[in-house]
mmCIF file of the N, C-alpha and C atoms, coordinates in Angstrom:
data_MODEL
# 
_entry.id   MODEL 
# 
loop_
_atom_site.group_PDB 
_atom_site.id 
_atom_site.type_symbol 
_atom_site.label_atom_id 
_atom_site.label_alt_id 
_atom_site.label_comp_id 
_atom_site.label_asym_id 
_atom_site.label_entity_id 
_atom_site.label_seq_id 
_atom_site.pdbx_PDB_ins_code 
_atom_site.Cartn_x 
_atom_site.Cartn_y 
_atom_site.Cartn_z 
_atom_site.occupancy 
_atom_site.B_iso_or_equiv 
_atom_site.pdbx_formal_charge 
_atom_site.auth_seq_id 
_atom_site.auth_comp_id 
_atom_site.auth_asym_id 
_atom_site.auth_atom_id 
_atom_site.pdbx_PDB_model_num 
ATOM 1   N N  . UNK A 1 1  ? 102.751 87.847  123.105 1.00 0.00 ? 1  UNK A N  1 
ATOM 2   C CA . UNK A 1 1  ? 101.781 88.925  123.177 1.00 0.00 ? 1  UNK A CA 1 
ATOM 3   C C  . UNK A 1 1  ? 101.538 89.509  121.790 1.00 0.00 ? 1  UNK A C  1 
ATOM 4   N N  . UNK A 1 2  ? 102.468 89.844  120.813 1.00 0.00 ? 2  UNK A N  1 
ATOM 5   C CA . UNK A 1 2  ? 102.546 90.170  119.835 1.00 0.00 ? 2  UNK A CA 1 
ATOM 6   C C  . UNK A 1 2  ? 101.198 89.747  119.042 1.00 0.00 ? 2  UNK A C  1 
ATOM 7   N N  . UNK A 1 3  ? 101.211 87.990  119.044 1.00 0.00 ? 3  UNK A N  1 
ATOM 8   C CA . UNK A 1 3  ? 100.631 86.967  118.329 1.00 0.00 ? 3  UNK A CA 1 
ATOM 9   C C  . UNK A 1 3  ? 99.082  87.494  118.315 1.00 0.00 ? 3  UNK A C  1 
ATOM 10  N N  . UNK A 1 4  ? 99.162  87.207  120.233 1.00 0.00 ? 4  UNK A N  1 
ATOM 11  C CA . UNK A 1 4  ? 97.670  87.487  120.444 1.00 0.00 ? 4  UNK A CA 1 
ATOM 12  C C  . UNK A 1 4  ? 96.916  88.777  120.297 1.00 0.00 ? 4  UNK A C  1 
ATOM 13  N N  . UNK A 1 5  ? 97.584  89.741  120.068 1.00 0.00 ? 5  UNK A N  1 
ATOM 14  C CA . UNK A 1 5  ? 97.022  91.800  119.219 1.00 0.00 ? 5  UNK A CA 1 
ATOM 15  C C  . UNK A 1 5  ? 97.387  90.899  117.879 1.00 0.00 ? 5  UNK A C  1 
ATOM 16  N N  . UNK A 1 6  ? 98.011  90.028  117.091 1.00 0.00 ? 6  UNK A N  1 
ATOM 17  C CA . UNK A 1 6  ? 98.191  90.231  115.705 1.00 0.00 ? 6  UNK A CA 1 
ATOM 18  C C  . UNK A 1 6  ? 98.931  91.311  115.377 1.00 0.00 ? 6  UNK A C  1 
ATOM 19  N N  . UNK A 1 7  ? 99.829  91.582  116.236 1.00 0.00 ? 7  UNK A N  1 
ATOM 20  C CA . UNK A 1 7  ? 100.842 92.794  115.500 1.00 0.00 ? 7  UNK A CA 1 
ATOM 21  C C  . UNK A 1 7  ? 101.828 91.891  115.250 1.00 0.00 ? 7  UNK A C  1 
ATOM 22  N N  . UNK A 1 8  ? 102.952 92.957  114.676 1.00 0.00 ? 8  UNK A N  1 
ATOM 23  C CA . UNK A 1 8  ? 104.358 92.534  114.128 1.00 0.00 ? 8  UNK A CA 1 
ATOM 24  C C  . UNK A 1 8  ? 105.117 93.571  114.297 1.00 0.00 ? 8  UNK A C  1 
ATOM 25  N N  . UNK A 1 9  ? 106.022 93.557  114.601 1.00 0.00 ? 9  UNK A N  1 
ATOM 26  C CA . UNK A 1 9  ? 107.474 94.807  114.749 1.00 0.00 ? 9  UNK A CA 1 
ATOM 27  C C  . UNK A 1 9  ? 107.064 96.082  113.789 1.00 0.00 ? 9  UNK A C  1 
ATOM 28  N N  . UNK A 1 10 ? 106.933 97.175  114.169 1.00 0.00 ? 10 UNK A N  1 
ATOM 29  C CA . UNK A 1 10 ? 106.815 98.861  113.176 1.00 0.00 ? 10 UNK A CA 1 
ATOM 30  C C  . UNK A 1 10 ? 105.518 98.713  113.494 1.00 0.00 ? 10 UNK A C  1 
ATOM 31  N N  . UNK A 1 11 ? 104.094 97.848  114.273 1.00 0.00 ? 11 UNK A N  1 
ATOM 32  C CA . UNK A 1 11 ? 102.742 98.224  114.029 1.00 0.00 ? 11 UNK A CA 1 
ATOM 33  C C  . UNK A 1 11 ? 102.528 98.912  115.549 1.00 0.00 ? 11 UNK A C  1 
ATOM 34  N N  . UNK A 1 12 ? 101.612 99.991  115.524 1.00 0.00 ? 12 UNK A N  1 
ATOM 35  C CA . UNK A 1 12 ? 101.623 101.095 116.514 1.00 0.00 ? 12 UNK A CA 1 
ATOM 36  C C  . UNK A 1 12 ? 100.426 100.236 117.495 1.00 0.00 ? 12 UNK A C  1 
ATOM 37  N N  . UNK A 1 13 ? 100.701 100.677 118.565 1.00 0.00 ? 13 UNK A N  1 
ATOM 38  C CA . UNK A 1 13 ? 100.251 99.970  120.267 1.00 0.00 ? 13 UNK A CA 1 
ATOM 39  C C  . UNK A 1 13 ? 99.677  101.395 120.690 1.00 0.00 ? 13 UNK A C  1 
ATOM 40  N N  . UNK A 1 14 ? 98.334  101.066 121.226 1.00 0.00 ? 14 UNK A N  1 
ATOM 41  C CA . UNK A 1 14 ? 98.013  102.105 121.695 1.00 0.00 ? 14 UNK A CA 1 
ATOM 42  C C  . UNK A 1 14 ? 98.268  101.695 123.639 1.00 0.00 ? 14 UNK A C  1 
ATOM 43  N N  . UNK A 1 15 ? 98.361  102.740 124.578 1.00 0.00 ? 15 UNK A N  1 
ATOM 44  C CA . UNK A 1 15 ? 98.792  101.964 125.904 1.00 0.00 ? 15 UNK A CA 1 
ATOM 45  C C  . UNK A 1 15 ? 97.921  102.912 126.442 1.00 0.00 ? 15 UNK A C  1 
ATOM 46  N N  . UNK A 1 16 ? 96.883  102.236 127.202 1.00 0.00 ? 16 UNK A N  1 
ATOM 47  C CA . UNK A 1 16 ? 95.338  103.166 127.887 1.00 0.00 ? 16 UNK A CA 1 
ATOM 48  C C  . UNK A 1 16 ? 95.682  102.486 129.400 1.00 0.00 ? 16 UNK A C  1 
ATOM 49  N N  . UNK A 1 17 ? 96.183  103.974 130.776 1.00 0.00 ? 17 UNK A N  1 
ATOM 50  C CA . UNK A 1 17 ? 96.171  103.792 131.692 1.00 0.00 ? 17 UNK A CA 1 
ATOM 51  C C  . UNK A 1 17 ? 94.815  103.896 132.260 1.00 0.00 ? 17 UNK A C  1 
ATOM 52  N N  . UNK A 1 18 ? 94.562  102.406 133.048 1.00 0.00 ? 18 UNK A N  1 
ATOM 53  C CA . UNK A 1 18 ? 93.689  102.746 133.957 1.00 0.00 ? 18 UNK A CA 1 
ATOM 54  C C  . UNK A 1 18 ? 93.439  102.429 135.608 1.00 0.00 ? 18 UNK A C  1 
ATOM 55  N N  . UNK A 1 19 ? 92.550  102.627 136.062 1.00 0.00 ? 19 UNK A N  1 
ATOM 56  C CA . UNK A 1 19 ? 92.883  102.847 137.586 1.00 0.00 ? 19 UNK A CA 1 
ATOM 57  C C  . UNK A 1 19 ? 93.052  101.206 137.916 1.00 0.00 ? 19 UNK A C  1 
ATOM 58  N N  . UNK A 1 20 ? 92.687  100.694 137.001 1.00 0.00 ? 20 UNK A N  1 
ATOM 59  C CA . UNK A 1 20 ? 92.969  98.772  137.252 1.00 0.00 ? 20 UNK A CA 1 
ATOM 60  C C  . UNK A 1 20 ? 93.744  98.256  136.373 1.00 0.00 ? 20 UNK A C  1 
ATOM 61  N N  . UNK A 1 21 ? 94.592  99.250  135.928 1.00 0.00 ? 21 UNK A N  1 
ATOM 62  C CA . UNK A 1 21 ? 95.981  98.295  135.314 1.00 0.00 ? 21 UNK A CA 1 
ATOM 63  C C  . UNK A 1 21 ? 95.987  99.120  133.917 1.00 0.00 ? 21 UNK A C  1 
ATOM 64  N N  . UNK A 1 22 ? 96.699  98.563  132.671 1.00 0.00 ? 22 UNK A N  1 
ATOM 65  C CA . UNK A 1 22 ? 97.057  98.987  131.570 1.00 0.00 ? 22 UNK A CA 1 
ATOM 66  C C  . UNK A 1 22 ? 96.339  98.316  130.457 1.00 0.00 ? 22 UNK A C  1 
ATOM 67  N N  . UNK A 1 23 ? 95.722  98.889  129.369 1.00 0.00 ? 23 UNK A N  1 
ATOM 68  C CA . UNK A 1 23 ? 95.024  98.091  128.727 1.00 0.00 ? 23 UNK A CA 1 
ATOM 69  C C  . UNK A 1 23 ? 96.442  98.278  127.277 1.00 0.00 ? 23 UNK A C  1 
ATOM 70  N N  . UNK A 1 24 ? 96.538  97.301  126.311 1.00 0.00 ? 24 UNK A N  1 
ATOM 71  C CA . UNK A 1 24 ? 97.441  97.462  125.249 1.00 0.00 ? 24 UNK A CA 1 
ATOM 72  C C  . UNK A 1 24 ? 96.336  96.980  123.899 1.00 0.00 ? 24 UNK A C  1 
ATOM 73  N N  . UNK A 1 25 ? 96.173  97.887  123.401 1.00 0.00 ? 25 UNK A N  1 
ATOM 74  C CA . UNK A 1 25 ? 95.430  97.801  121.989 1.00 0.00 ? 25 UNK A CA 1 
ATOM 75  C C  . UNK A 1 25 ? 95.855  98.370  120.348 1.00 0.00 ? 25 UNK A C  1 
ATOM 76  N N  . UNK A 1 26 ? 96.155  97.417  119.745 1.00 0.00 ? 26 UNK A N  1 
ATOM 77  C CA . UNK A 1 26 ? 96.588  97.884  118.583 1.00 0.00 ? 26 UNK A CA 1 
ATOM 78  C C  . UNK A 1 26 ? 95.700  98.866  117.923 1.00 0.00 ? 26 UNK A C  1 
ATOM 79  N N  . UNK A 1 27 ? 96.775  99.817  117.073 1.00 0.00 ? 27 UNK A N  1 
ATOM 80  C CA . UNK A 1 27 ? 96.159  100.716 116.308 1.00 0.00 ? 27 UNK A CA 1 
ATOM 81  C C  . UNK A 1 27 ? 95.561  100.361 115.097 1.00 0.00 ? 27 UNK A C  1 
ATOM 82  N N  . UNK A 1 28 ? 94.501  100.358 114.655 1.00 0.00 ? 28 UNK A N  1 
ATOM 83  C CA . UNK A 1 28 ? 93.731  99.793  113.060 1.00 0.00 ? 28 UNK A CA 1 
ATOM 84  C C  . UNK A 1 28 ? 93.966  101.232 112.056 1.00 0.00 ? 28 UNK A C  1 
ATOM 85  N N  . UNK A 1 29 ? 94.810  101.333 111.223 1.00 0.00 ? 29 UNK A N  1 
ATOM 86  C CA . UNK A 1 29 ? 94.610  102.776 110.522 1.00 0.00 ? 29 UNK A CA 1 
ATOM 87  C C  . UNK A 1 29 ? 93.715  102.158 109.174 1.00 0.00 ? 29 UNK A C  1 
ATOM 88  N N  . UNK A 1 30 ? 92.977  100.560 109.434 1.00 0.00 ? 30 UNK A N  1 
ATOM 89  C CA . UNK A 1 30 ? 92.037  100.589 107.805 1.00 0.00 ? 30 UNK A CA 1 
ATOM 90  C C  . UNK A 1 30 ? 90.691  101.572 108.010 1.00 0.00 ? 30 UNK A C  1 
ATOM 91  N N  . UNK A 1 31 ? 90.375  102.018 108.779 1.00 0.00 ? 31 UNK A N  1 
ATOM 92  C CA . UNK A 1 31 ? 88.967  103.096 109.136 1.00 0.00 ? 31 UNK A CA 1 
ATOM 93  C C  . UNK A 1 31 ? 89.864  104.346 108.386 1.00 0.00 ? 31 UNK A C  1 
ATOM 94  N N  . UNK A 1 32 ? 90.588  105.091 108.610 1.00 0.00 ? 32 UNK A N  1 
ATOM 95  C CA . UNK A 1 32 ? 91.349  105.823 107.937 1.00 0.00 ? 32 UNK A CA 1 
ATOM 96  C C  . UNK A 1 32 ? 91.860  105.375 106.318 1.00 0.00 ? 32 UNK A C  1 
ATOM 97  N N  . UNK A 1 33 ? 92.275  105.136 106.004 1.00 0.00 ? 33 UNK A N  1 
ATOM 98  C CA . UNK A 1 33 ? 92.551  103.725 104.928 1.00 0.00 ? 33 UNK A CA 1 
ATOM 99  C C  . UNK A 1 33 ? 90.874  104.226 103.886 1.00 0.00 ? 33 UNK A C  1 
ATOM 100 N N  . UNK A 1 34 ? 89.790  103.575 104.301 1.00 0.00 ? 34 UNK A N  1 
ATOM 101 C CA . UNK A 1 34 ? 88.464  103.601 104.107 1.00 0.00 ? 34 UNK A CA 1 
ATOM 102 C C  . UNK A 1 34 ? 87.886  104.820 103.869 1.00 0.00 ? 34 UNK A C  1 
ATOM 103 N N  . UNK A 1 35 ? 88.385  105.740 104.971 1.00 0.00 ? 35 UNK A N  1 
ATOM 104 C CA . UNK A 1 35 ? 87.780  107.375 104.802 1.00 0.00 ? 35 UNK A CA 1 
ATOM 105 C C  . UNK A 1 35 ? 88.294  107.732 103.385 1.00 0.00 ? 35 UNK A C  1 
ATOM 106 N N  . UNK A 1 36 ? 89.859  107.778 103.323 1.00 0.00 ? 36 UNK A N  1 
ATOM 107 C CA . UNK A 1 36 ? 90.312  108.274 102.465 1.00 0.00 ? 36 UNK A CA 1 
ATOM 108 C C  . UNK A 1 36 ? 90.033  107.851 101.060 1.00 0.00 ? 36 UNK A C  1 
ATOM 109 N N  . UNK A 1 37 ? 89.514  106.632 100.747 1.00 0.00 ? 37 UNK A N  1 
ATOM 110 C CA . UNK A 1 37 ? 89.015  106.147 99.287  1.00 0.00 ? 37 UNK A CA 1 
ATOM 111 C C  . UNK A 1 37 ? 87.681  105.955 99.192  1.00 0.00 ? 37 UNK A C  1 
ATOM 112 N N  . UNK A 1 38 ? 87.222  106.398 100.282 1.00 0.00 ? 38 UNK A N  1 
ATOM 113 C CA . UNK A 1 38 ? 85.483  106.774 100.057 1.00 0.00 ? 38 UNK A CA 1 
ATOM 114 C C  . UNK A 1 38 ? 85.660  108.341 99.369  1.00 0.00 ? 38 UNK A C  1 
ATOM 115 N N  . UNK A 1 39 ? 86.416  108.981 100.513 1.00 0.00 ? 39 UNK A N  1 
ATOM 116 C CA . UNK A 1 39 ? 86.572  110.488 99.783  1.00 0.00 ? 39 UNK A CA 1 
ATOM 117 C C  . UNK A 1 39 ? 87.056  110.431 98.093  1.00 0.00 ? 39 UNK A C  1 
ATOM 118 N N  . UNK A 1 40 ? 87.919  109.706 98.117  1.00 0.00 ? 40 UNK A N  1 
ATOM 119 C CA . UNK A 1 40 ? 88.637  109.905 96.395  1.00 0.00 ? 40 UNK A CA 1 
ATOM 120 C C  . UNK A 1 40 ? 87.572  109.989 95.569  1.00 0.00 ? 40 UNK A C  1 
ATOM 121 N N  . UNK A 1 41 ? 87.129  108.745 95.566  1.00 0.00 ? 41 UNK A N  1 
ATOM 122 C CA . UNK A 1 41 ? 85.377  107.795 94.651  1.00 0.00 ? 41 UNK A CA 1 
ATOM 123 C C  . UNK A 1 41 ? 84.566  109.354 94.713  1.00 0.00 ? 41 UNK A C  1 
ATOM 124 N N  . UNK A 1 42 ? 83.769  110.021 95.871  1.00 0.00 ? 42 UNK A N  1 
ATOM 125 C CA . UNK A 1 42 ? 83.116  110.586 96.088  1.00 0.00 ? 42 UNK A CA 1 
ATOM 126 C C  . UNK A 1 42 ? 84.091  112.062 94.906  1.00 0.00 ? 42 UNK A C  1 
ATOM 127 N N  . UNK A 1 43 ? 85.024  112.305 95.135  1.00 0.00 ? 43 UNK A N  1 
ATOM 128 C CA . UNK A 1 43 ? 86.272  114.031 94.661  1.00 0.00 ? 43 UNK A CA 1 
ATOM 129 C C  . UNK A 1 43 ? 85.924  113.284 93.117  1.00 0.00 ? 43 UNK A C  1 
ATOM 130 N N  . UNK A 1 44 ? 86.477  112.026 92.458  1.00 0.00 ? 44 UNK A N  1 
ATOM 131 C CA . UNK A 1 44 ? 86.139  111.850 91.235  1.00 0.00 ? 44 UNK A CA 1 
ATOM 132 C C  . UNK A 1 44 ? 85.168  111.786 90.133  1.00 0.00 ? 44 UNK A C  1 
ATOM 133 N N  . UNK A 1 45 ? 84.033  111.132 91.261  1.00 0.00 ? 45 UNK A N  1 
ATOM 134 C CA . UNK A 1 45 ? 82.918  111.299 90.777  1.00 0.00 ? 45 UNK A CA 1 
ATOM 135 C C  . UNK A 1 45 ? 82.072  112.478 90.503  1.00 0.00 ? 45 UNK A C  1 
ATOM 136 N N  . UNK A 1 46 ? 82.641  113.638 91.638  1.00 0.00 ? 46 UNK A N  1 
ATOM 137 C CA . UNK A 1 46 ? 82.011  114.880 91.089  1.00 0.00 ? 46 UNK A CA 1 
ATOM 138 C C  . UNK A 1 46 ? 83.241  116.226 91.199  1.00 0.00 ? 46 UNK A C  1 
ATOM 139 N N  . UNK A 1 47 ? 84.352  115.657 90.336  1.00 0.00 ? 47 UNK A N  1 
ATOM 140 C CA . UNK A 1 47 ? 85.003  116.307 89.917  1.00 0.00 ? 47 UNK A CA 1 
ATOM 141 C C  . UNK A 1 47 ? 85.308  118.101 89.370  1.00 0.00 ? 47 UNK A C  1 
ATOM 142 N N  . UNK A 1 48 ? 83.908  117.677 88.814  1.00 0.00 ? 48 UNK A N  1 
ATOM 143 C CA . UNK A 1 48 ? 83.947  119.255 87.740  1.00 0.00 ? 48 UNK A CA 1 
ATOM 144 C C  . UNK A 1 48 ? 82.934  120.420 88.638  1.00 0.00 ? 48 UNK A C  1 
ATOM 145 N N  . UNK A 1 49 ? 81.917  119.733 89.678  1.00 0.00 ? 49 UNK A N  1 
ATOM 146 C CA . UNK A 1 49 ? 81.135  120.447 90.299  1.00 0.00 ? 49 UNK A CA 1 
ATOM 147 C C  . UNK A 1 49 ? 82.061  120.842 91.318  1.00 0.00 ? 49 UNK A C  1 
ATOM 148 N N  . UNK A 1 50 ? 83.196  120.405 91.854  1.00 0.00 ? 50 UNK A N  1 
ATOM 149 C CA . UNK A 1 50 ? 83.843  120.431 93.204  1.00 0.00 ? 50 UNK A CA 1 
ATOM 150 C C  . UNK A 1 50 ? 85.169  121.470 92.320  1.00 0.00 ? 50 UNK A C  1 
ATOM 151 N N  . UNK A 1 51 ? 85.323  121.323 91.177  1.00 0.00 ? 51 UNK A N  1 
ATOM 152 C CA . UNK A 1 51 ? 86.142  122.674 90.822  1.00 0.00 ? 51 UNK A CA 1 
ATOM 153 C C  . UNK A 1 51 ? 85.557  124.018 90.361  1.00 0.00 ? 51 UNK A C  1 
ATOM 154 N N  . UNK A 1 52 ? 84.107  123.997 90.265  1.00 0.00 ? 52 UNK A N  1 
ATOM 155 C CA . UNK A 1 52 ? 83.081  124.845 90.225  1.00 0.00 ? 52 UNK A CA 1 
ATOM 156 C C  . UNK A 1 52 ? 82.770  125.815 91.271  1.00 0.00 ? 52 UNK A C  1 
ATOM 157 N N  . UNK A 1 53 ? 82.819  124.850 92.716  1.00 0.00 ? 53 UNK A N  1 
ATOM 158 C CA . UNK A 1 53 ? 82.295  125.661 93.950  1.00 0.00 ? 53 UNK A CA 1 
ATOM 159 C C  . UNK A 1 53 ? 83.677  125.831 94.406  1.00 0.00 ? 53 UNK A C  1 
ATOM 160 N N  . UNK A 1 54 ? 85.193  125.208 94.231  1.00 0.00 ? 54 UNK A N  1 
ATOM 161 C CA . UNK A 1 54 ? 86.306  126.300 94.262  1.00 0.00 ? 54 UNK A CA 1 
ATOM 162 C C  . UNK A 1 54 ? 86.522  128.034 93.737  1.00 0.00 ? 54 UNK A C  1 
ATOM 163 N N  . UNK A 1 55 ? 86.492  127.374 92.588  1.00 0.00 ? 55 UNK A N  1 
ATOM 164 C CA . UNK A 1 55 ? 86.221  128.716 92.195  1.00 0.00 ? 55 UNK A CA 1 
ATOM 165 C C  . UNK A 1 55 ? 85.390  129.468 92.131  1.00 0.00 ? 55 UNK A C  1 
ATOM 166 N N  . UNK A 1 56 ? 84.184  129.663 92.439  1.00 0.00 ? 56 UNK A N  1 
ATOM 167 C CA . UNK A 1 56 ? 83.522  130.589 93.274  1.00 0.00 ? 56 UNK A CA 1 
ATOM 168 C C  . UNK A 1 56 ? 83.721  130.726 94.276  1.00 0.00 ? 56 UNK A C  1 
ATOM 169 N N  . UNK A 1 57 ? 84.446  130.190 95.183  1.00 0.00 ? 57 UNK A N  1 
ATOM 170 C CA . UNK A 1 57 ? 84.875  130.565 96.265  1.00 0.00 ? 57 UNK A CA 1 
ATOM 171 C C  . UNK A 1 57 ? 86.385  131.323 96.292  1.00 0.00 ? 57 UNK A C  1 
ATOM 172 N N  . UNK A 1 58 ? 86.675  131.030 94.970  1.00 0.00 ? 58 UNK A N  1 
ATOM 173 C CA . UNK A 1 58 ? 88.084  131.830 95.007  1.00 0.00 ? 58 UNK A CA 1 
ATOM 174 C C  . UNK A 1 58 ? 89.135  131.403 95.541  1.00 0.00 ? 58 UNK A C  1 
ATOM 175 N N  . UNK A 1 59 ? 89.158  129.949 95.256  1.00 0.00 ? 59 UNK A N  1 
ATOM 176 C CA . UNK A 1 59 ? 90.180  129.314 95.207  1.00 0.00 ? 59 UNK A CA 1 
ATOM 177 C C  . UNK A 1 59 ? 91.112  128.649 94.107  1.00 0.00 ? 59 UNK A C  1 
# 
């Protein structure tokens, strides 16, 4: 079963009860993975404007 999700031992299983049995679907955290280095690219690229509207906000 492992083989056929493509998991391996430590990778997270999601387990969805339903009224016709159990569905078992691995967890993908690359969408997360993706968010987070779209955000970086996006925080670096406008760096100095995004410490601009901190501090006017008073942070």
């Amino acid at each position: 079963m492992l083989d056929s999700l493509n998991l391996q031992v430590g990778d997270e299983l999601q387990i969805i009860d339903t009224d016709d049995g159990v569905i078992l679907r691995p967890v993908r955290h690359d969408n997360y993975k993706r968010q987070i280095n779209a955000a970086r690219v996006v925080m670096d690229k406008y760096e100095a404007a995004l410490q601009k509207l901190a501090k006017e906000a008073g942070y």
